[in-house]
C-alpha atoms as one frame of an Amber mdcrd trajectory, in Angstrom:
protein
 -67.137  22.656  58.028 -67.200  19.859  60.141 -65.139  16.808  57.891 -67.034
  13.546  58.664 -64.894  10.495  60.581 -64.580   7.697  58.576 -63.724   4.277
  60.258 -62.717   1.351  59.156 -65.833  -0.245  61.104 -68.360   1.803  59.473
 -67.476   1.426  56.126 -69.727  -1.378  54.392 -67.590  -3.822  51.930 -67.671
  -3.288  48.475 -69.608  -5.256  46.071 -67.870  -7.636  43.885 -68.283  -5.114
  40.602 -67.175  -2.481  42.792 -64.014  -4.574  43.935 -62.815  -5.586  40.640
 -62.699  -1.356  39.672 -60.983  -1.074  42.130 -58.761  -3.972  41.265 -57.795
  -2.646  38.154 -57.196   0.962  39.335 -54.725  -0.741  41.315 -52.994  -2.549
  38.673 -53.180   0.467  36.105 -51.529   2.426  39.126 -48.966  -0.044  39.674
 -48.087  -0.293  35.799 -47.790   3.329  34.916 -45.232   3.810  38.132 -43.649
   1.053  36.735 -43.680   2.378  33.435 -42.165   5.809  34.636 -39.657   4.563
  36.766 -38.378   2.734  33.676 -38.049   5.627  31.558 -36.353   7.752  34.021
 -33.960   5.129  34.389 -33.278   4.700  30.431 -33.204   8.871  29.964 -30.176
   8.704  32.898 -28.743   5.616  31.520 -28.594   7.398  28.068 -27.129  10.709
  29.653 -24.879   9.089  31.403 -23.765   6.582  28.598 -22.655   9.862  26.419
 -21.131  11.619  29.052 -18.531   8.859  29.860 -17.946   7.947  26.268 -17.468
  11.623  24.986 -14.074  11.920  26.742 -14.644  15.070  25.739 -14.468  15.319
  21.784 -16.806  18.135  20.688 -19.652  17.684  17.945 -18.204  17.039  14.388
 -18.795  20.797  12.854 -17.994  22.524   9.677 -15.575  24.996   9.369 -14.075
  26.998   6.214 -10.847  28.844   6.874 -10.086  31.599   4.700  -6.517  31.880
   2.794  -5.076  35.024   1.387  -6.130  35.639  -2.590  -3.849  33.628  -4.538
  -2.467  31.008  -1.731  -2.510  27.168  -2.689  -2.757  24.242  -0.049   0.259
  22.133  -1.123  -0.012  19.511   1.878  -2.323  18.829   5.114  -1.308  15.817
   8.283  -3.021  15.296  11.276  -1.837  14.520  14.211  -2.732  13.696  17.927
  -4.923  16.977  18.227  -3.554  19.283  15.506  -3.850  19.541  11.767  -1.289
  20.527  10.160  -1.918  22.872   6.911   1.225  23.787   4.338   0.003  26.684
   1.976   2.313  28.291  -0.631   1.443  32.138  -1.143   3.340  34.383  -3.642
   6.564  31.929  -3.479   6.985  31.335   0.018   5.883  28.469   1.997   3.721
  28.865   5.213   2.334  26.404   7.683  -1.033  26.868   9.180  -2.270  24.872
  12.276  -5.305  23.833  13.625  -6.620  22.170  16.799  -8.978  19.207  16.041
 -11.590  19.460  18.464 -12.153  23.351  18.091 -11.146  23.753  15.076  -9.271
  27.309  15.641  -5.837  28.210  14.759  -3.343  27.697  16.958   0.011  28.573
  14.743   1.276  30.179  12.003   4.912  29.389  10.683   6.416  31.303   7.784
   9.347  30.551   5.535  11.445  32.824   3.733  14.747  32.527   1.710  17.943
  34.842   3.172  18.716  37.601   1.371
C-alpha cells in the first residue's frame, strides 16, 4: 500500500471551529502531562521522605512472649535498643531480654542462691 505524501503546502488551513478543537486538545494534552508529572513527583517525594526518616526502626508490631506456668514479671526497663524483663519463677529470679526493633530475645540471665 502506497502511504500518501502529505506536505505542508498541500494541506488547506483549518477552519476557525476546527482550530479551536484543536486548541483545546492541546491544552487538555498539556494539562494531563502536567498533571502526571506532578504525581510522579509527589509518589517519589513520599517514598523518599519515609525512607530517610525511618533510620531504620521497623513497623510497631505486637508480640506476646510466653513465660513458664507459674512465673511472675516483677520489673521491665528499656533501654537504648533492649528491654529488659525480670521474671521470678519458683523462687529464683531470671532476667529476660529483648531487642526493640525485632522484638526477639536476645538473653537470658538466671539467678540462683549457693548451696
Amino acid at each position: 500500500m502506497v502511504m500518501p505524501d502529505h506536505n505542508a503546502d498541500d494541506e488547506k488551513p483549518l477552519s476557525p471551529e476546527q482550530q479551536k478543537i484543536v486548541d483545546k486538545a492541546r491544552w487538555l494534552m498539556l494539562a494531563s502531562g502536567f498533571a502526571t508529572l506532578l504525581g510522579i513527583a509527589v509518589v517519589i517525594g513520599v517514598v523518599g521522605y519515609r525512607i530517610f526518616r525511618s533510620d531504620g526502626t521497623a513497623a510497631p508490631r505486637e508480640v506476646t512472649a510466653m513465660l513458664p506456668k507459674g512465673a511472675k514479671v516483677i520489673q521491665t526497663a528499656v533501654s537504648e535498643d533492649r528491654i529488659v524483663v525480670t521474671v521470678e519463677l519458683g523462687g529464683t529470679v531470671e532476667i529476660r531480654a529483648f531487642d526493640i526493633k525485632t522484638m526477639q530475645p536476645t538473653g537470658r540471665l538466671r539467678f540462683a542462691s549457693e548451696p
